[in-house]
C-alpha atoms as one frame of an Amber mdcrd trajectory, in Angstrom:
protein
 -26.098  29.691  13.414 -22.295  30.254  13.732 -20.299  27.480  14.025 -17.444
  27.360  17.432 -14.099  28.717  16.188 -12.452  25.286  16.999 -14.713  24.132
  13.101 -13.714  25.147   9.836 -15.568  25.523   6.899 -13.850  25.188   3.456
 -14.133  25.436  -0.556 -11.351  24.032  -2.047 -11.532  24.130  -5.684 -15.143
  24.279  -5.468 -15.900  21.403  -3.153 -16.813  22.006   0.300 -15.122  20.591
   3.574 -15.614  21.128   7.403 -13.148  20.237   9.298 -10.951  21.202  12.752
  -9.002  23.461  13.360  -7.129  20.695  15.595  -7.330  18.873  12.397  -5.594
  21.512   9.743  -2.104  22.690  12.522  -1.655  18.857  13.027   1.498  19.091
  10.753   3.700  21.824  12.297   5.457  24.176   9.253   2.826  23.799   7.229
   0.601  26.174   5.290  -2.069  25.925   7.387  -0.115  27.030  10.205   0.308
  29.829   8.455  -3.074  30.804   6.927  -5.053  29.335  10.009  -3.167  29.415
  13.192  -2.894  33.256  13.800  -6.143  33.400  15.339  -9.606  35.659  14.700
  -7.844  38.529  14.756  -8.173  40.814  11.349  -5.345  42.426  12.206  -2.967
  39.614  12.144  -5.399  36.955  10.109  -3.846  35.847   7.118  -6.678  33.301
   6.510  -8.084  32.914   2.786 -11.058  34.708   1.498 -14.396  33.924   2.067
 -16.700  32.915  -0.483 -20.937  33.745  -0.408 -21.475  31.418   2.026 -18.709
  31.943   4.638 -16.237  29.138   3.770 -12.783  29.853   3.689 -11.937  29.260
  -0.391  -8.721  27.641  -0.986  -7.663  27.597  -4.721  -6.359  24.301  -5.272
  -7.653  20.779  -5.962 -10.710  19.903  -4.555 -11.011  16.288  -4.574  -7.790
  15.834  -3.796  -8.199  17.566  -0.966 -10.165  15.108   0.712  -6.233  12.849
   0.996  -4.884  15.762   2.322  -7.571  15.815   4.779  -7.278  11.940   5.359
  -3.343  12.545   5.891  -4.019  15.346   8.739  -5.881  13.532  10.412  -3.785
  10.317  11.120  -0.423  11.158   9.823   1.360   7.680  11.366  -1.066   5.857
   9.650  -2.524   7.095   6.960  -1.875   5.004   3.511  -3.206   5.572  -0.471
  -6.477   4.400  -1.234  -6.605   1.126  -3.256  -6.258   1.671  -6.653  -5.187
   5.409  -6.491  -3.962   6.717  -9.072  -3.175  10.472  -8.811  -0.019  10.168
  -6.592   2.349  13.191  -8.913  -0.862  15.912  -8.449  -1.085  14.463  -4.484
   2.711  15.560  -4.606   2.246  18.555  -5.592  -0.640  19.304  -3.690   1.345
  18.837  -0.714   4.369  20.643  -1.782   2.098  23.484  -1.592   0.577  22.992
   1.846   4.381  22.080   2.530   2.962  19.332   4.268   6.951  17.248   4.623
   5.339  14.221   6.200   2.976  13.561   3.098   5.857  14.411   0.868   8.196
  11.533   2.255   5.318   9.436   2.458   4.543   9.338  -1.104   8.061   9.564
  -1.673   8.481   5.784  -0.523   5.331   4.938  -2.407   6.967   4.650  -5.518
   5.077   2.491  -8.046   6.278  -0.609  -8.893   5.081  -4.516  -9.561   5.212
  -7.588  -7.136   5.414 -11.054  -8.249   4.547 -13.794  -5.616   4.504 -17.316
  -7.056   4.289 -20.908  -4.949   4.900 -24.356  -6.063   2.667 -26.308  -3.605
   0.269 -29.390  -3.580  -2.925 -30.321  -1.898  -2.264 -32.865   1.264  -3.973
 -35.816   1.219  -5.145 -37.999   4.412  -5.697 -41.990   4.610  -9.046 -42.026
   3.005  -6.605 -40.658  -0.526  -9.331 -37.948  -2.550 -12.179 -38.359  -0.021
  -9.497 -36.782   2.430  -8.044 -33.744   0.909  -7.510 -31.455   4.023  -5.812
 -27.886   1.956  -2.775 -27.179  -0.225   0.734 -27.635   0.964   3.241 -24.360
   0.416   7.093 -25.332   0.456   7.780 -21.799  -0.401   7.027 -18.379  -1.176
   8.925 -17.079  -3.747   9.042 -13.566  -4.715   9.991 -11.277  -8.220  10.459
  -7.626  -8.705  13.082  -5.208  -7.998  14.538  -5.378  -4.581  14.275  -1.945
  -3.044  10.434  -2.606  -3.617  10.522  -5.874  -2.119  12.165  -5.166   0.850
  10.241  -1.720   1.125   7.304  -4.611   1.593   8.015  -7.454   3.139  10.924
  -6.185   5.576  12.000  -8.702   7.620  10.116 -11.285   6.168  12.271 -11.106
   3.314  14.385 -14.159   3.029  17.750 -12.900   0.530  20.106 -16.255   1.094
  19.164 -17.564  -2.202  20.425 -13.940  -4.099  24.154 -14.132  -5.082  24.366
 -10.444  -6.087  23.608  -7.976  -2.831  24.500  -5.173  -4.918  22.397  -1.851
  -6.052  19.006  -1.885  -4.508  17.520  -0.456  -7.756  18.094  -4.070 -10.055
  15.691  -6.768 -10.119  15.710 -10.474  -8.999  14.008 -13.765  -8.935  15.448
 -14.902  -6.219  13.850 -14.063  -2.821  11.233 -16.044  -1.284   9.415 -15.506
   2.143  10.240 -16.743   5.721   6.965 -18.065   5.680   4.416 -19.953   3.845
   1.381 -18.349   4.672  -0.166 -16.555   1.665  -2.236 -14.621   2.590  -0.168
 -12.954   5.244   2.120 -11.962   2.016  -1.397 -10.468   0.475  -2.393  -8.810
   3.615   1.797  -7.221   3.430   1.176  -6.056  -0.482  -2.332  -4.782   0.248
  -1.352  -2.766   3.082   1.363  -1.255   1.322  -1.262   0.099  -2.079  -0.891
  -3.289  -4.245  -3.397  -4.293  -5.887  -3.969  -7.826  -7.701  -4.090  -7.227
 -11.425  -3.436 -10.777 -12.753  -2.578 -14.436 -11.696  -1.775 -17.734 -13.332
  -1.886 -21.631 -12.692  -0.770 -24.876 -14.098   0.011 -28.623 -13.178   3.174
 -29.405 -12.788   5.216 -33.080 -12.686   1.973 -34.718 -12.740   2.749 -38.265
 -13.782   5.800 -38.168 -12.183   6.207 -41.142  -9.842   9.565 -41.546  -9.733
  12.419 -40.255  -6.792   9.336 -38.120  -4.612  10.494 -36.111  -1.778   9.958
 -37.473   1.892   6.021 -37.519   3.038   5.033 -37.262  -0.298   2.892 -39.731
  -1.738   1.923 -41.270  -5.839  -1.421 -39.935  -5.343  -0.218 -36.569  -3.842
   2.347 -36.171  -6.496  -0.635 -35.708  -9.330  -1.884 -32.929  -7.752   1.521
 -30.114  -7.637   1.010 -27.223  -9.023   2.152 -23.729  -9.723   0.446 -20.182
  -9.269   1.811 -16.586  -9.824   0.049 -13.308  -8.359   0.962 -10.353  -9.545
   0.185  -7.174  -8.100   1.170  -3.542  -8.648   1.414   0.188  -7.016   0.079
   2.751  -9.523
């Protein structure tokens, strides 16, 4: 049975696809435009060869073929899989289906590592250690180099502690978040093709009783500690 014009059938590298046509002239200039979008015509086709069973045989990669796919079909949204690790041959995949969209994505994507760290403590109601309610975040500090960091955390990004607002491409310690939710800063790194690859924990002042901040009990005090994430773009 012959499948409508509007679905296309392809080998790419060996690994079959069906797709629409919709789907392949979604980025205008691109090679598909060119080897798809003149029609049925043979006269002015310049579609790929067929292979034995019909499907249009495009000599290129053919898993990574399925991100170009991915891409073409939600351009304004589309973002790396978690953990992927073949960004340069997705390059130059889409150099050659001059797809310029994918090409300034990835160019952005540039891999890179994250540090988020928190001092914090966990708050403690009337009833002392039968009452511990959740941990208390004063702030969100983040490491790494700052074109990175702003790249993901935008306006979230908090710079007043940085003396030096100099070359984008030099690292700091220095920035922390607006905000102290956590996981809000995961959700940020996640979205943006982090992944967590290591973290770290330890005590800290904890038999200090002496000159405590406001609000901040003896019992309270023992409990500070310190954790680092770190998280990085392949």
């Amino acid at each position: 049975m012959a499948l409508p014009p509007e679905v296309i059938e392809l080998n790419v590298g060996g690994t079959a696809y069906v797709t629409s046509l919709r789907t392949l002239l979604a980025e205008e200039g691109s090679w598909f435009g060119e080897a798809f979008g003149s029609g049925d015509d043979p006269a002015t086709s310049q579609r790929p060869p067929q292979d034995a069973h019909g499907r249009y045989f495009i000599d290129r990669d053919g898993a990574l073929f399925r991100q170009v796919l991915e891409y073409l079909r939600s351009p304004a949204t589309y973002t790396l899989p978690l953990g992927f690790t073949g960004r340069d041959q997705l390059r130059r995949e889409a150099e050659h289906y001059r797809l310029a969209g994918l090409l300034e994505l990835l160019a952005k994507l540039v891999p890179g590592c994250i540090t988020v760290g928190y001092r914090g403590s966990f708050q403690f109601g009337r009833d002392g250690l039968a009452d511990v309610k959740f941990r208390k975040i004063t702030r969100l500090l983040v490491h790494g180099r700052v074109a990175l960091c702003r790249e993901v955390f935008g306006d979230t990004l908090n710079e007043s502690r940085d003396p030096d607002h100099g070359a984008s491409d030099r690292y700091t310690a220095r920035f922390f978040l607006k905000h102290v939710f956590i996981e809000q800063a995961f959700d940020m790194l996640q979205e943006q093709g982090f992944r967590l690859v290591g973290s770290c924990g330890s005590g800290t002042a904890g038999s200090v009783t002496e000159n405590l901040k406001p609000g901040v009990d003896t019992e309270e005090n023992r409990w500070n500690h310190y954790n680092e994430f770190v998280f990085v773009r392949d």
